[in-house]
N, C-alpha and C positions, 0 to 999 in steps of 0.2 A: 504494500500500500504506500501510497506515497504521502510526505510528513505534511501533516495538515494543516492549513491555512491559520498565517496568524491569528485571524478575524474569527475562525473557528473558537476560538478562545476566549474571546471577548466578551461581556455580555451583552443579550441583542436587544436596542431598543423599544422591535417591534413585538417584543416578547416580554406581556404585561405580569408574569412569572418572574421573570428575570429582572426588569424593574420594583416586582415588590421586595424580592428580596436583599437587591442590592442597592434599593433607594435610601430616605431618610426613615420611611417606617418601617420599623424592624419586625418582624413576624415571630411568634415563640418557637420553642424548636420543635413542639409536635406539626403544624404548622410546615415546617421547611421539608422534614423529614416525610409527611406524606408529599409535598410538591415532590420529592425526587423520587417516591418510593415504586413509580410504574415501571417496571421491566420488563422485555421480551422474556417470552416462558421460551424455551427450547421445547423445540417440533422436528418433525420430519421436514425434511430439505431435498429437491429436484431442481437442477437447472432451470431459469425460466426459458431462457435459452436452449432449448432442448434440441437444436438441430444438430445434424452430423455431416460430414463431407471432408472427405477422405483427403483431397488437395487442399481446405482449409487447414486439417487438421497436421499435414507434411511441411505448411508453410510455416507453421506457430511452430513447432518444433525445430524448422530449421532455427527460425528465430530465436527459441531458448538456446539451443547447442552455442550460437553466436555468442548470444551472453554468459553464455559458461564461461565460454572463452577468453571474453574481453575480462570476466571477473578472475580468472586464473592468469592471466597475464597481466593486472592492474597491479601497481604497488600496496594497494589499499588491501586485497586479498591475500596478498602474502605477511601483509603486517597481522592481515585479523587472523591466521592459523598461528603465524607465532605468537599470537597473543592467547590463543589456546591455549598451547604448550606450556606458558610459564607457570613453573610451579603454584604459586598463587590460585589462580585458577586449576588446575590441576590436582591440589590438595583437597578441594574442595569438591569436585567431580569424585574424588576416591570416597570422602564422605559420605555423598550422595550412594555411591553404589558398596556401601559397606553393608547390608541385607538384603540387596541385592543386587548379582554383578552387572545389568542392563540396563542402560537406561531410552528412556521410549521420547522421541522427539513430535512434538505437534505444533502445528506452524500455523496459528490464525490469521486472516486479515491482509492478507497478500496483496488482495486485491484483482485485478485483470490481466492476467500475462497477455493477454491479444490490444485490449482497448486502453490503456492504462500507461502507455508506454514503456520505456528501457527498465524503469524504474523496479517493476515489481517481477521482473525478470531477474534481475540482478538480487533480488533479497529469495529469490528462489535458490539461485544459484551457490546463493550463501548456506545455506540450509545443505544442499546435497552434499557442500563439498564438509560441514562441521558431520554433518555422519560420516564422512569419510573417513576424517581424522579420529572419528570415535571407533572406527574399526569396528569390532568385535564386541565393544560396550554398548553399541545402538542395536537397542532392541527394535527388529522388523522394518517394516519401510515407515519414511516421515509419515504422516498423517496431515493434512492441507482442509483447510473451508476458508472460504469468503462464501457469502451468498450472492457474490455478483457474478463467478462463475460458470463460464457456459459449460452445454458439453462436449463441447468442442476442447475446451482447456484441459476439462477433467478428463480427457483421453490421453491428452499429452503428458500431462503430470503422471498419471499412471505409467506410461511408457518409460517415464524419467526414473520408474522406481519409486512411487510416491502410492498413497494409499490417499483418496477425495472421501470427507466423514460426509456420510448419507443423513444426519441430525443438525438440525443448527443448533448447536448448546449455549451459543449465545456466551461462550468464553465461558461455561460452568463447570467444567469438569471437573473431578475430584482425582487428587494427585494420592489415586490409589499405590502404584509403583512411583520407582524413580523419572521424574519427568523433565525434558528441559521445553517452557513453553515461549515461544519463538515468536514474537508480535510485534514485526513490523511498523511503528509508525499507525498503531493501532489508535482509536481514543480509548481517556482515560475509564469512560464506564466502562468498559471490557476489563481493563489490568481489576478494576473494583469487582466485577462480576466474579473473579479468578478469585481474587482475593477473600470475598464473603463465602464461596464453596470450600475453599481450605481453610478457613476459621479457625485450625485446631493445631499445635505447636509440629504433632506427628507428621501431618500433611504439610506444612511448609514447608519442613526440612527436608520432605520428598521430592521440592521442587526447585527449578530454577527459573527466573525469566530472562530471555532475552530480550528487551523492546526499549521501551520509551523510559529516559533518565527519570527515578521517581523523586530523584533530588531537583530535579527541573520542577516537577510538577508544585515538590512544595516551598521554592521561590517563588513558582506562578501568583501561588495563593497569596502570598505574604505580601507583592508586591501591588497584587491584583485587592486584599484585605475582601473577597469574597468571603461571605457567608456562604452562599448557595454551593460553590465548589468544595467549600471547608466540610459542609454538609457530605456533599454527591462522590468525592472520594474521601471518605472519612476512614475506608478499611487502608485505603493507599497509605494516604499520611497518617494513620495512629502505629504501622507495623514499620515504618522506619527504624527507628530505632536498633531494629532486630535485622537489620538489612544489611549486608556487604554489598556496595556499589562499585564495582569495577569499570570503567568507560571500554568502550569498546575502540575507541581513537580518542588520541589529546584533544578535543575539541574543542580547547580555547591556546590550543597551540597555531597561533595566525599563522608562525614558519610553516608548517605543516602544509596548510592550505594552498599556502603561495608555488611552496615547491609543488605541490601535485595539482597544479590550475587545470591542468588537460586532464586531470578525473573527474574535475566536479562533479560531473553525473553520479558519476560512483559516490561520491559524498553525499549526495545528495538522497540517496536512500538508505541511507543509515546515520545519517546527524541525529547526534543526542542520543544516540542506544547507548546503554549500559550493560553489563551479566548483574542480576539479582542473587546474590545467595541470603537465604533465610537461617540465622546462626540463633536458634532461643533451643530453651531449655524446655522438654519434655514437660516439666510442671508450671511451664508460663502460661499466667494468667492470660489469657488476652480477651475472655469479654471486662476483667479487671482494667484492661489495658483502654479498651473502645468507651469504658464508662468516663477513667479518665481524660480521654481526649474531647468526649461528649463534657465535661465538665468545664474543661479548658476554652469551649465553642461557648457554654454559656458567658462565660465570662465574658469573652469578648465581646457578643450580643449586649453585653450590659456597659 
């Protein structure tokens, strides 16, 4: 998926929701907490897009194979595998698969490999080549949904060695096995939707994220002094704490940029990702944890 619009972010005037709660009248917190509390239920999931055609479908795959390629010849692709390998990370992937030695990769949120441009080509590409590097530790093939997906795409990706989830879960899964979940330049109610089904000290530690800097998220808030976001990821920002954030590139190394000017593309579909490791203790409290941050929310309200 491609990294979403700053205005995405903002709140929208024409959104008399978004005006109350980020106006001068303040709303209580029952009040905020049902404005956010509508969520997609996960259902059965089909293409809407349901056509097939056999040269469509030769042409998009020529297309990924290209972007493998330019992501395997990129500097930016050779930095992100040896940024696997460092111990650091490393140590921490062994923890993960300490009761059990596989760990299962799910890629939400990709987006369109056909209509979407280079972009969510290239965060595929990323994906196949981090199973690669996991060898023998990647349990079965990735796992892929967007519901913008045709089936046209979901042929291809299959072909790539990818498995397309027949459910939209709506980012709900529960991180029964060791998992690393891979999201793209997602929004933040998805990381929150992840976040509220592993609720439980056991499950976090099961899991990794790949995506969106959750230290960005709670600059955003602090800078942005929303209620209504403070509310809408309150499981993001109350489980920091508990979080190793690792950047996936120096992102505010400008040298960096300068020298690799002819990848910008390539940067440009991964700014601001981070690795997530969830490091808490088996007996951490965390609806203790969510009461306190709900407590810290009133205040501010006041």
């Amino acid at each position: 998926m491609a990294p979403p619009a700053a205005e995405t972010l903002q709140p929208n005037p024409n959104d008399n929701r978004t005006l109350r709660l980020c106006g001068k009248t303040t709303p209580n917190l029952s009040q905020i907490l049902r404005a956010y509390s509508v969520c997609r239920i996960p259902s059965p999931w089909t293409p809407e897009d349901s056509s097939t055609d056999p040269e469509r479908e030769s042409k998009l795959l020529r297309l990924m194979q290209s972007s493998i390629r330019q992501f395997d010849n990129s500097r930016f692709g050779r930095r992100f595998l040896s940024r696997v390998r460092d111990p650091q990370i490393q140590a921490r992937f062994h923890e993960l698969t300490a009761s059990c030695s596989q760990i299962q990769i799910v890629a939400y949120g990709i987006g369109s490999i056909e209509s979407d441009g280079e972009i969510p080509r290239l965060q595929v590409a990323l994906a196949l080549r981090l199973k690669e590097e996991l060898g023998a530790t990647a349990a079965g093939p990735i796992e892929v949904f967007d519901p913008v997906l045709s089936a046209a795409e979901c042929a291809v990706l299959v072909s790539l060695g990818c498995t397309v989830i027949t459910y939209n879960e709506c980012c709900r899964r529960e991180a029964t096995a060791p998992t690393i979940f891979y999201m793209p330049h997602c929004e933040a109610v998805l990381y929150e939707n992840l976040l509220r089904a592993n609720w439980k000290p056991e499950m976090l530690r099961r899991m990794v994220v790949l995506g969106n800097s959750f230290g960005y998220y709670d600059w955003f808030v602090n800078v942005m002094r929303s209620v209504a976001f403070r509310v809408g990821w309150r499981h993001l920002l109350g489980i920091r704490r508990y979080v190793l954030e690792v950047e996936m590139e120096d992102w505010c190394n400008t040298r960096i940029l300068e020298e690799n000017e002819d990848e910008i593309e390539i940067y440009k579909g991964f700014l601001d990702m981070s690795w997530h490791f969830f490091e808490l203790d088996s007996d951490t409290d965390l609806d203790c944890l969510l009461n306190e941050f709900v407590g810290k929310l009133l205040l501010f309200l006041n």
